[in-house]
N, C-alpha and C positions, 0 to 999 in steps of 0.2 A: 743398687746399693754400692757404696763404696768402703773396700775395705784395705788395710793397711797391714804387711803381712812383715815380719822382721824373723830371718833367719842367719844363724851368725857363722856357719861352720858345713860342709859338705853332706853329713847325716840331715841338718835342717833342713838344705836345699831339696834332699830327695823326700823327703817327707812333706816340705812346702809345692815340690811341683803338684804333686798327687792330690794334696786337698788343696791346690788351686783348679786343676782339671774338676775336681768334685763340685768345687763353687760355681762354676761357671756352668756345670748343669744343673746344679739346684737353681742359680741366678742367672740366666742367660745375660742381664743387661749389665752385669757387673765390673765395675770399675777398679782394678787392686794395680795400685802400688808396692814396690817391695825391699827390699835386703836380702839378698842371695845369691844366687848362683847361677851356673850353665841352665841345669834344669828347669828351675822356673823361670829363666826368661823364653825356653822353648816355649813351655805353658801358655805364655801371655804375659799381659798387663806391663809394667815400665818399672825396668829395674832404677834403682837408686842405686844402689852403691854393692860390688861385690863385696862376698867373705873372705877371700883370697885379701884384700887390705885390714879384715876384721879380726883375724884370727889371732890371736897371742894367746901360749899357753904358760902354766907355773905362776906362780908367784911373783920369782925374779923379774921373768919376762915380760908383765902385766905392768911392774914398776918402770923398768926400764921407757916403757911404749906411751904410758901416763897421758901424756902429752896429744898423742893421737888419738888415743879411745877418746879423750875428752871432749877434740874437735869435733871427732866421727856423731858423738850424743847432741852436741849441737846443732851439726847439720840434721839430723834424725828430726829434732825439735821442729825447725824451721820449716822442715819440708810437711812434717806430718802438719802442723798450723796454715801453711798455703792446700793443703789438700783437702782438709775438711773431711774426712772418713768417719763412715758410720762407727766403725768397727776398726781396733788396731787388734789384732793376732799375733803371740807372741811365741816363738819358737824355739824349748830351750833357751840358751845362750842366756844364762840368766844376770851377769856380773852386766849386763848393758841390756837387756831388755826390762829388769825388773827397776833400773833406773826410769827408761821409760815411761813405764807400767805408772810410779808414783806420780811423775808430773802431767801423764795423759789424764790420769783419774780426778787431779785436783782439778783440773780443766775439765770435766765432766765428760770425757771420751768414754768410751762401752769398751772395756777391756776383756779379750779372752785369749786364755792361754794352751797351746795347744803341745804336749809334750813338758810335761811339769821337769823343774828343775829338780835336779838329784837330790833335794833337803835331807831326805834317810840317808844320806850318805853323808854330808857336812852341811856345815850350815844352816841346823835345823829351826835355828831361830827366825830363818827369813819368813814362817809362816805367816808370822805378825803383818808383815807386810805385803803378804801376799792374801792378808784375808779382807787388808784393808784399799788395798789396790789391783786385786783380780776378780772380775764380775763372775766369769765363769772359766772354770780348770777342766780340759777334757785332759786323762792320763791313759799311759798306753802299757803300764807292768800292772799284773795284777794285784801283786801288794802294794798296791801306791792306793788303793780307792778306803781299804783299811786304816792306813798308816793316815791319810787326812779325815777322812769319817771318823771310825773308833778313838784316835788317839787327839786329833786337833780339832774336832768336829766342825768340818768344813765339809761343806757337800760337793762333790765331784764328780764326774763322768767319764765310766771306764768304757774306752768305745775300742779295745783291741790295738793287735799292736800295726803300723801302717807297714812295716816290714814285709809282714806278710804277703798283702795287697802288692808292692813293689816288686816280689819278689813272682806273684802267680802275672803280672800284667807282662814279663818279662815276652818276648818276642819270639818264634822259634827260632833254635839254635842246631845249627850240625857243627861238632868240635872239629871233623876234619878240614871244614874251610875255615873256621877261627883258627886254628895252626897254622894252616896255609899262607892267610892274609897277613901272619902277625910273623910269619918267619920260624914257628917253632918249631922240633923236631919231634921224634916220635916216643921220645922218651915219656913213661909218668912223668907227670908235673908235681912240683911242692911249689903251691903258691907262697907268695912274702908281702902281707899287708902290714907296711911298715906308717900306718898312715897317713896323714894329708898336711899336714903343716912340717916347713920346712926347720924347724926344731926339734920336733919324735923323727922325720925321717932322720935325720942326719942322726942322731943319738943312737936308732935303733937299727939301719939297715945295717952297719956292718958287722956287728954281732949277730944277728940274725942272716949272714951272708957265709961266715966265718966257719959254717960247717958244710961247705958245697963240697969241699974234696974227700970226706965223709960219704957222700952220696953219688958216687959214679953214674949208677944207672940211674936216674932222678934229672929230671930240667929243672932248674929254680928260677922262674918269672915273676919279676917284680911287679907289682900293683901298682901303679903311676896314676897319680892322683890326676882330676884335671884341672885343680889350679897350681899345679905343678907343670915346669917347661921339662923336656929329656935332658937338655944341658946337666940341667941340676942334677939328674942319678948319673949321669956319665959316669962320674968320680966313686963310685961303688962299683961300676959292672968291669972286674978286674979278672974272670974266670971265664974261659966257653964256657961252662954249662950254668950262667948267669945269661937269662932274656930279659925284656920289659914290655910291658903293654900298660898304655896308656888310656886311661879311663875307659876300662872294659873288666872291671872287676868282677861283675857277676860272669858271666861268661869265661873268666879265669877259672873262677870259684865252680863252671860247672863242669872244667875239665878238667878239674886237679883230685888226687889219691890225698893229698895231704898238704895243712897249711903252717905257717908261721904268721901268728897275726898281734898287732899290736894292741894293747887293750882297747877298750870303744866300743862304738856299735858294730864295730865291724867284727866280734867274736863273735855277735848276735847272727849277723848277715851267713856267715862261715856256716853254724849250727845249722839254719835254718836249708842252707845248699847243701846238705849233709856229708859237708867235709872235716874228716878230724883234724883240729887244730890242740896247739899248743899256746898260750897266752905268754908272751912278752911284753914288758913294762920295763923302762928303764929312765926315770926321770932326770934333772940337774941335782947334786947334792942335798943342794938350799930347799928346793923346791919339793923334793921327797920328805927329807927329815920335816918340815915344817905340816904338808901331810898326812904324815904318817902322826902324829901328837894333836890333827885334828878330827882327822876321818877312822872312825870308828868300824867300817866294815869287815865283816867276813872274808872277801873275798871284791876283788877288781874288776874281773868280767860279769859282764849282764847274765852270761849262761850260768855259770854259778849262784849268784842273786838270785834268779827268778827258781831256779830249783835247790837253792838255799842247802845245797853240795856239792862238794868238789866234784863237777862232771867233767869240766878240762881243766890240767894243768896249767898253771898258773907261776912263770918265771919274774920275779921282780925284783926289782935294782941288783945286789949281788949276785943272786940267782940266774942271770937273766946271764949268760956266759957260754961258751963253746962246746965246753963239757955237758953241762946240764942240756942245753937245747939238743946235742946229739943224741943224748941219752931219751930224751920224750920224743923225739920225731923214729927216731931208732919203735919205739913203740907203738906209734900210728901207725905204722908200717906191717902191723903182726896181726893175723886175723881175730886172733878171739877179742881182740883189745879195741878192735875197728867195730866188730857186733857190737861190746857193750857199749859200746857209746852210742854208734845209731841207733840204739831203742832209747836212749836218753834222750835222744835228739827228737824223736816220737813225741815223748812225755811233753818235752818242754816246748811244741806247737802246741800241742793240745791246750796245756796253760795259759797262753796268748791270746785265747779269744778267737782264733777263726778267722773268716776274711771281711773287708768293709768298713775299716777303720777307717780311712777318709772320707768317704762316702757315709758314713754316722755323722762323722764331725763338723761334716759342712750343713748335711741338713740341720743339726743342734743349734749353728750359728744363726743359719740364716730365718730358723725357727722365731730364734728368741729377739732379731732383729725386728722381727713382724710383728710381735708381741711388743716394742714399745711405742 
């Protein structure tokens, strides 16, 4: 079979390596093409085009770029028409995959979508279009199978979250030679997931850097994306007790006391290594206010959503400041406060579904492949 996988941003890639590893043992003969990143081109198959060129965040941003998403959907077109795929898989990134999605479908492509787009959070109108241009939705929170069943009767498949799976496939680890190899000292660590697009870092690391002389006894190592170069953090690491490590986040995350993370999947990631964090959010003016009058949620980080309460603190746009961050890290740091949270952290695996989430998803596809 041949299948066609579009993933637009760092979370997609690691979640597209995994269920392409999966495909490839459900389908040994399988042919994928893709849109991603480092990860999945380790996997296999022929990348098409990095997300490092795809990524635009905010509103503004997305205007400003216009121009190149537009090309980027065209090449997409072209390439997916010379390919001929059974099957296109659509990962997140939904402002250009659900583009896709509608001109694959009128051309009679098998569309499935693997990590539904955030609709409960904005947008919630694009169901229309997803009920009329997605053959099959596998979602990975557990209120996402309610919110389409119960409320937009659409049938969907909750196969868990693949985080999990990423996180048990991880390799072993001894911290003392991750220190060693990466130059660290022996201080605790406060990781800083300031994340992956060169727009949130630059907005969030230096606020989120601005309380290192706060924390004497503490190293603060920065999470270095890897579609990010070091050049580009240089201009932050302005303190000794500022390190960096590049694309070794889980591994950061398994030797750190405490984090600073910016909103994303990666509060998810953090929870799940059970380090307590702090949620930082600091958007462009335009781009929050506008937002903020759309998106309706509770709450910003996935950990909060999926247990629908404040389980971490959550700093955004104003809030998101030197004082305040001092003040919530000052409290990961205190034991009773570290307990409760790690039994939170308990709670909110358990919610997730377990392990296997790729490994469901690829046999679903490659199931209903056979089936036509």
């Amino acid at each position: 079979m041949k299948y066609y996988i579009i993933a637009g941003e760092a979370s997609g890639d690691l979640h597209g390596s995994n269920l392409m590893k999966a495909l490839y043992e459900e389908d040994p003969q399988a042919e994928i093409r893709f849109w991603g990143g480092d990860l999945m081109q380790k996997a296999g198959g022929t990348l098409v085009k990095h997300y490092r060129d795809l990524a635009f965040m905010g509103f503004v941003e997305v205007v400003f770029n216009l121009k190149t998403i537009l090309n980027n959907i065209k090449i997409c077109k072209k390439d997916i028409s010379e390919f001929k795929p059974d099957v296109l898989i659509f990962i997140d990134y939904p402002g250009f995959n659900m583009r896709i999605a509608k001109w694959a479908k009128a051309l009679n492509y098998k569309t499935h979508y693997y990590i539904s787009p955030q609709i409960w959070a904005w947008k919630e109108n694009r169901i229309t279009a997803i009920k009329q241009d997605v053959d099959k939705m596998f979602v990975i929170l557990p209120f996402e199978k309610s919110f389409y069943e119960d409320k937009h009767h659409f049938p969907v498949d909750f196969v868990g979250h693949p985080l999990i799976d990423a996180i048990q496939n991880q390799p072993a680890f001894d911290e003392a030679t991750f220190r060693k190899e990466n130059q660290l000292g022996e201080k605790p660590i406060i990781a800083v997931l300031p994340g992956s697009r060169k727009q949130e870092i630059t907005k969030m690391l230096s606020v989120m850097l601005s309380v290192v002389d706060d924390f004497q006894d503490y190293e603060f190592v920065i999470a270095g994306a890897p579609s990010q170069d070091y050049e580009f953090y240089q201009q932050f690491i302005k303190n000794k007790n500022i390190a960096f490590v590049s694309n070794k986040t889980y591994d950061l995350l398994r030797s750190s006391t405490a984090a600073l993370v910016t909103s994303g999947t990666a509060t998810l990631e953090t929870a799940l290594f059970k380090v307590p964090e702090v949620v930082c959010y600091k958007g462009s003016a335009i781009s929050y206010q506008i937002a903020k009058r759309i998106i309706t949620l509770k709450y910003i980080s996935l950990v909060n959503l999926i247990m629908d309460q404040e389980v971490v603190t959550e700093l955004i746009q104003s809030e998101c400041n030197t004082k305040r961050i001092k003040e919530e890290l000052q409290k990961l740091l205190e034991p009773a406060y570290r307990e409760k949270l790690l039994k939170n952290y308990d709670i909110l695996e358990q919610k997730l579904g377990g392990v296997g989430a790729s490994k469901k998803t690829a046999k679903l596809i490659v199931a209903d492949l056979k089936q036509a």
